[in-house]
N, C-alpha and C positions, 0 to 999 in steps of 0.2 A: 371590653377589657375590665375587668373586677381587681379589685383594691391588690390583691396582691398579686397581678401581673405589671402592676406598677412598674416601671424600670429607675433604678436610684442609680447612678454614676458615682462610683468612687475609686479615688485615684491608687493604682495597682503599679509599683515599680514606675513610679514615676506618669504613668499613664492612664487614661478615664478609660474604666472598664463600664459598663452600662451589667446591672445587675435586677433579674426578674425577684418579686416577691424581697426583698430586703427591707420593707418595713414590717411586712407580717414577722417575718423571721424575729426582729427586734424587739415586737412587741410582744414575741410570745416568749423569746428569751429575759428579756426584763423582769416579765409577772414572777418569774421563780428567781430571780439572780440574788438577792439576800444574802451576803453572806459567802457568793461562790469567790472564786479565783478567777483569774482572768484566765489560766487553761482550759479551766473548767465553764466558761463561759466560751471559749474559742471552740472547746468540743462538744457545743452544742449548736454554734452556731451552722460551721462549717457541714456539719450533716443537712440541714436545712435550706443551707444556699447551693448546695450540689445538686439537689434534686429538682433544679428547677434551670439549673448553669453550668452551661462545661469548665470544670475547674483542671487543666493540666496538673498532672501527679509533680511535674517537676516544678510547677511554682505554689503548690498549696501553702507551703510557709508563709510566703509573699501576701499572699491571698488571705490568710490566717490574720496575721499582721494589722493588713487596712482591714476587715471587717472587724475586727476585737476595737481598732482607735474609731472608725467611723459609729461604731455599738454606743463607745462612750460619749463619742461627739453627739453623738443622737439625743444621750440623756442630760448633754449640758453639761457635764466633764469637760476640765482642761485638758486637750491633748493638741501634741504637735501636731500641723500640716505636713502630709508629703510633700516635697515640690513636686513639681511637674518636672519628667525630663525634656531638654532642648528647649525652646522659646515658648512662650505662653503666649495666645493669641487669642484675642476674642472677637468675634463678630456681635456687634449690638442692633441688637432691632427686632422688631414682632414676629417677622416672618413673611414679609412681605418680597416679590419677585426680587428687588434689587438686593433687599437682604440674602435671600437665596442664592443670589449672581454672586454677590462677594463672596459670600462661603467657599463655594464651587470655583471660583480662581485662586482661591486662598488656597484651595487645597491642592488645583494642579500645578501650582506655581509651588511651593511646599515640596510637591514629587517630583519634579523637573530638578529640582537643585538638591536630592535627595538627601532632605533636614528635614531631620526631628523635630515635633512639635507640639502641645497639648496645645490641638483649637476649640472652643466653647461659643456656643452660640448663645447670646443672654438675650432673653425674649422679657424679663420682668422689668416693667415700665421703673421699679423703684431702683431696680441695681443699675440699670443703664443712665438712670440719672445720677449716680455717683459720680459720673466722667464727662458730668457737666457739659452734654453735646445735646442740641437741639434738634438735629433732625437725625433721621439715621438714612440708610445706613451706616455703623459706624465701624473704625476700625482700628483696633486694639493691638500691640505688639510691647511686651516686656513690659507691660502697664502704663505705657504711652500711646496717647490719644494721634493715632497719626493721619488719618482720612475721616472725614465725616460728609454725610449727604447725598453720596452715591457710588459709582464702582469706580472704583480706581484703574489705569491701565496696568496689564500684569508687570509691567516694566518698571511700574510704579514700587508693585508690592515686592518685587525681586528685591529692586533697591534697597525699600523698607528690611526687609528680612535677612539682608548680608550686613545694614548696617546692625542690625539686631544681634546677630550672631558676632561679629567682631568685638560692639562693646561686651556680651556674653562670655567671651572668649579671653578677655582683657581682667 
């Protein structure tokens, strides 16, 4: 894979689109940006990230949008976050099988009760120590620490995720 087959995930309508080449993209729009407009920044980028991404005619605005804020979050610019639509769920851990297990119920348990979700796997040792858990696997729901150290039963994580969606809902 070479540098700019990279995949960069950014949040599209609400949801992580995973995006080829979007640093090169960045960094070759930057060297000229001086001076531009932010359209005129947006219609340079969007030609460059199409040729590597299938970008739907009906959401290219959408699309337009997150890569122009994510372009400026790149250079350190204040810009707002998307939310995520539905519940926001993290799996924490390197990547090891039980981390992979929880993923993998997290997500048929997710499709069984057919709920929206932005789920994120955090494999960086510094971000997962944010949430002040010592072992992993760990696991993450509305930014509460709710399981830590192995797989939970999916009866477990249903629970977890209806009470998620209630207080959400409230």
């Amino acid at each position: 894979m070479t540098e700019s087959d990279d995949v960069t995930q950014i949040r599209v309508n609400g949801h992580l689109i995973g995006l080829v080449g979007f640093k090169e993209a960045v960094a070759e729009v930057s060297r000229t940006r001086s001076g531009k407009t932010d359209e005129t920044i947006l219609q340079a980028l969007l030609p460059r990230i199409s040729a590597k991404n299938y970008i739907p005619a009906s959401a290219r605005q959408s699309y337009g949008l997150a890569l122009l804020r994510e372009f400026k979050k790149s250079l350190g610019e204040p810009v707002d976050d998307e939310l995520a639509a539905g519940l926001e769920i993290l799996i924490l851990g390197q990547g090891c099988p039980r981390c992979r297990q929880l993923e993998k119920s997290v997500l048929e348990v997710l499709s069984e009760m057919n709920l929206p979700a932005g789920v994120e796997h955090v494999t960086a040792l510094l971000e997962i120590a944010k949430y002040g858990i010592m072992g992993t696997p760990g696991l993450v729901i509305g930014g509460r620490v709710v399981w830590v150290g192995s797989v939970p039963p999916k009866s477990k994580i249903k629970q977890w995720l209806e009470e998620a969606r209630g207080e959400s809902a409230a």
